[in-house]
N, C-alpha and C positions, 0 to 999 in steps of 0.2 A: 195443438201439441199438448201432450199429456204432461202435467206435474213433472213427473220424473225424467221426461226428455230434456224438460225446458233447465231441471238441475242440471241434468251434465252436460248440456250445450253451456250450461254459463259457468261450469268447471272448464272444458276442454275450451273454452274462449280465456279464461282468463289463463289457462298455461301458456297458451299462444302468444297473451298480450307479455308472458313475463317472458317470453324465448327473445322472444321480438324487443323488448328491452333491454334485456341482458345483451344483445346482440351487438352497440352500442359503447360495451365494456373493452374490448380492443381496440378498437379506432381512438380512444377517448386514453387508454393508456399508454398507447402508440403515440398519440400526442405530446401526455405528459414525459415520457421518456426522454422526447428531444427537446422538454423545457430544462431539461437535467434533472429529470427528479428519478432518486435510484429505485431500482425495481421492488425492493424488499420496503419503502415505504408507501407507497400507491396503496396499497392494499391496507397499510395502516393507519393514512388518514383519508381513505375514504369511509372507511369502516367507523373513525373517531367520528367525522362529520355527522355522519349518519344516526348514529348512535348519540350523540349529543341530539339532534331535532327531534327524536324519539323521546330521549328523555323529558325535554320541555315540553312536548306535547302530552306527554302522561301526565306529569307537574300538574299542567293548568287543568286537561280533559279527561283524562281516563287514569287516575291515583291508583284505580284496581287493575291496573298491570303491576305496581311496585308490590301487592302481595300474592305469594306464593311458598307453596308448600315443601317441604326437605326433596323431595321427589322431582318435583319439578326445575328445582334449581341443582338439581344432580343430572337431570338429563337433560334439558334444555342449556341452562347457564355456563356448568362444566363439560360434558359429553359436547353439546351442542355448539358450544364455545370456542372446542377444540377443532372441531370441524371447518367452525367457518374461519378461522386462524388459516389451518391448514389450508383451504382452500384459496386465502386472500393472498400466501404466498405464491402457491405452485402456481395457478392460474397466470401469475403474470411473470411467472418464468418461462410458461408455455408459450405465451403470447410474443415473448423476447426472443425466445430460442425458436420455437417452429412456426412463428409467425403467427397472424391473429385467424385465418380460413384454420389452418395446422392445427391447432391451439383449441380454436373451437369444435376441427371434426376429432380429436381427441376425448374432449368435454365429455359428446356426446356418445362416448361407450358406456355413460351411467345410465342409460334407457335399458341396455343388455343386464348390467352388473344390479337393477331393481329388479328384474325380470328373472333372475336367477335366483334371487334370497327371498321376492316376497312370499313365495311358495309358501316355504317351512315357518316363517317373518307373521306374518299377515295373513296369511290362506290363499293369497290370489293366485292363480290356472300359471300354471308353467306347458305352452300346448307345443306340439311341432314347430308353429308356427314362429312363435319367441326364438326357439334356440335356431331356426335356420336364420333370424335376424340378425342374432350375434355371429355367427360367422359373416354374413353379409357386413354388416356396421364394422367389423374390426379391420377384417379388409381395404373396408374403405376410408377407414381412418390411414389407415397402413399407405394408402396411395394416393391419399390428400399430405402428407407431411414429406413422401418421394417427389410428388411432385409441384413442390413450391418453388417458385421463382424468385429469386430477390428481387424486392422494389428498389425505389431510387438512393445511392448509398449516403450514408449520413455516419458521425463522427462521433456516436454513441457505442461506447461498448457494450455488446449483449451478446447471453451466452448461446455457449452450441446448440446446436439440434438435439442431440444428445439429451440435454438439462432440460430440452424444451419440453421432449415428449416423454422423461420423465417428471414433469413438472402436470404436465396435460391430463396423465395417467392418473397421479396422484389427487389430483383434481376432479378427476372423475370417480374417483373413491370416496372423496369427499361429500360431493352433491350428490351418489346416490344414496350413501347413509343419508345424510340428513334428510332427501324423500322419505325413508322408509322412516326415520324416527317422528319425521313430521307426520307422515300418515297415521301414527300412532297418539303425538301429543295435542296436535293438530284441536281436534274434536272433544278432545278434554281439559284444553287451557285455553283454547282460542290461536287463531291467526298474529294478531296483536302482542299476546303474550309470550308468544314461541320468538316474533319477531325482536323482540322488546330483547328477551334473557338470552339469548345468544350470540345477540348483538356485544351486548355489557361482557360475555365471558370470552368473546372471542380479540376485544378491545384490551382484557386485563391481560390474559395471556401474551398477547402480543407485545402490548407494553412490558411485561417481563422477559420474553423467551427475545427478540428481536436485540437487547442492548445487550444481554449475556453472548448473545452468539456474535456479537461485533458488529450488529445491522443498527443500532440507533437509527430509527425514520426521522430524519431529517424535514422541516414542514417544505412544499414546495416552493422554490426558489425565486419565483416570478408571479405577477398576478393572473396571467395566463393559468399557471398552474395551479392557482387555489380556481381559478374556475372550471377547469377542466377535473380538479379534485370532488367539487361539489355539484358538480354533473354525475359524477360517478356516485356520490353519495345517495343523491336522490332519484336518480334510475336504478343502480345497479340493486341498491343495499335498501331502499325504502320501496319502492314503486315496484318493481320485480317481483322479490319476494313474496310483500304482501299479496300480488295476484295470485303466485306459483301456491302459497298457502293457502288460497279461496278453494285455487281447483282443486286440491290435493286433497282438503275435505270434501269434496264432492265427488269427485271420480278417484277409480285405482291410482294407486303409486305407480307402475308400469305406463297408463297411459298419457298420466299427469308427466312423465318425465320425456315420456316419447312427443306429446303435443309440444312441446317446449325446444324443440330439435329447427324451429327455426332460425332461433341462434344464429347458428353457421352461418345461413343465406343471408342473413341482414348482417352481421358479419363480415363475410366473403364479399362483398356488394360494397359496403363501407369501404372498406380496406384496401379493395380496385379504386372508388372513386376520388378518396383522399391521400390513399400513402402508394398510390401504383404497386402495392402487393401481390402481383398478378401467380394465378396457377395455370402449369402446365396443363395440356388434353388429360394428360393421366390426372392429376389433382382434381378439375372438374368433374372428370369422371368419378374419381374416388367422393369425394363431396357428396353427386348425384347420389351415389348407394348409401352413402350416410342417410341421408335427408330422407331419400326415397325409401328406402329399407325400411326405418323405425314409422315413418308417416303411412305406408302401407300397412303395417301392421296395425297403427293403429286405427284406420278406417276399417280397415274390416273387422277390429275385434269389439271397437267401440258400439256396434251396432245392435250386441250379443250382451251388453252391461248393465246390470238391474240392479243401480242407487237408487236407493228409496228417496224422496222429496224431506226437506227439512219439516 
């Protein structure tokens, strides 16, 4: 295997490993929901969790993430901040409201919506093939969130469908900017450092924007929930990422985001085996053309991609 193979099989393996961990993130907030912890805090201390082990570990091991330039703490810290803010709320609105399969084939419209901008963004190939994917993928988000079934009923309030799939949408707006800005900062600040300052802006924001708007995150109410909390910390927000950032310097943003589309399945899987969230034929089906649709694309297109070796 030549150099440059062997770089984007260990790009397109590590998207994989961070879809497949992220996948994890519903089951695990599904969880904490029925420890009573509210929706609008999940996302705020997992994100604190995380971000505190980061910063001890820069502290004692790498002090050269604490500096950086006006630039980077404008796109990563603020810009970037904003994002994963955004995304730590909707995601687990999506998750409440159209379930965690729902939630997740929502997500994964940000394979289409990189696919769309990195064009003019980045320079990467906008071909036939992409845009008959987005109509495929939207589709099949469209008839994974028709066709969910309620699991076992339980005595938590959570919102409509409605709130879910806009909460999903928005979410997937989220994660595909941060692709394309990470394919950008990525290879000029490091994996590390992207990880590090985003983390910190998306913490301050939250702790500001979250008490103004009447959501004070409450810390989770049971010891259950600080470990179900720091699960999420260190898969979702430490261990994810930093893969999803390996591959994304290595390979396209479009394919980095499509590899990552496993999500769903370990997701959808999760969510049958612990909370009986089962999908209708239609939902399955709809799923299939998510998964299927963007994972076709990206075997065939991967095979055409010429990353040069570090």
């Amino acid at each position: 295997m030549s150099d440059g193979r062997r770089f984007r099989l260990i790009g397109y393996v590590c998207a994989l490993g961070a879809g497949a961990t992220w996948g994890t993130t519903g089951p695990l907030s599904t969880a904490l929901y029925r420890e009573g912890q509210a929706i609008t805090g999940i996302g705020f201390w997992r994100l604190v969790l995380g971000t505190a082990a980061l910063a001890l570990w820069a502290l004692f091991f790498r002090r050269d993430l604490f500096r950086i330039d006006r630039q980077g703490v404008l796109l990563m810290g603020l810009f970037g901040g904003f994002l994963v803010a955004l995304f730590e709320v909707a995601y687990q609105f999506g998750i409440a409201g159209a379930g965690v399969a729902g939630a997740a084939a929502l997500l994964y419209t940000a394979p289409v919506m990189v696919a769309l901008v990195a064009r003019p963004l980045l320079g990467e190939r906008l071909t036939p093939l992409r845009l008959g994917l987005a109509v495929a993928v939207m589709i099949g988000a469209a008839m994974t969130v028709m066709g969910k079934r309620e699991g076992a009923a339980n005595d938590v309030a959570l919102p409509s469908v409605l709130v879910g799939v806009v909460g999903g949408l928005l979410s997937a707006v989220s994660y595909a900017t941060t692709t394309v800005l990470a394919r950008w900062a990525v290879p000029r600040y490091g994996q590390f450092r992207m990880l590090f300052w985003e983390a910190i802006g998306g913490v301050v924001l939250l702790a500001v924007i979250l008490p103004l708007s009447g959501h004070t995150p409450l810390p989770p109410p049971t010891a259950a929930g600080w470990l179900y909390a720091l699960a999420l910390a260190a898969g979702g927000v430490i261990v994810a990422n930093l893969l999803f950032f390996t591959g994304v310097r290595r390979i396209e943003a479009t394919p980095t985001a499509v590899a990552a589309t496993i999500e769903p399945v370990v997701g959808a899987l999760l969510a049958l085996l612990l909370f009986n969230q089962q999908l209708m034929w239609l939902g399955w089906v709809g799923l299939l053309m998510v998964v299927g649709g963007v994972a076709a694309g990206y075997l065939k297109e991967g095979a055409a991609e010429q990353t040069p070796p570090a």
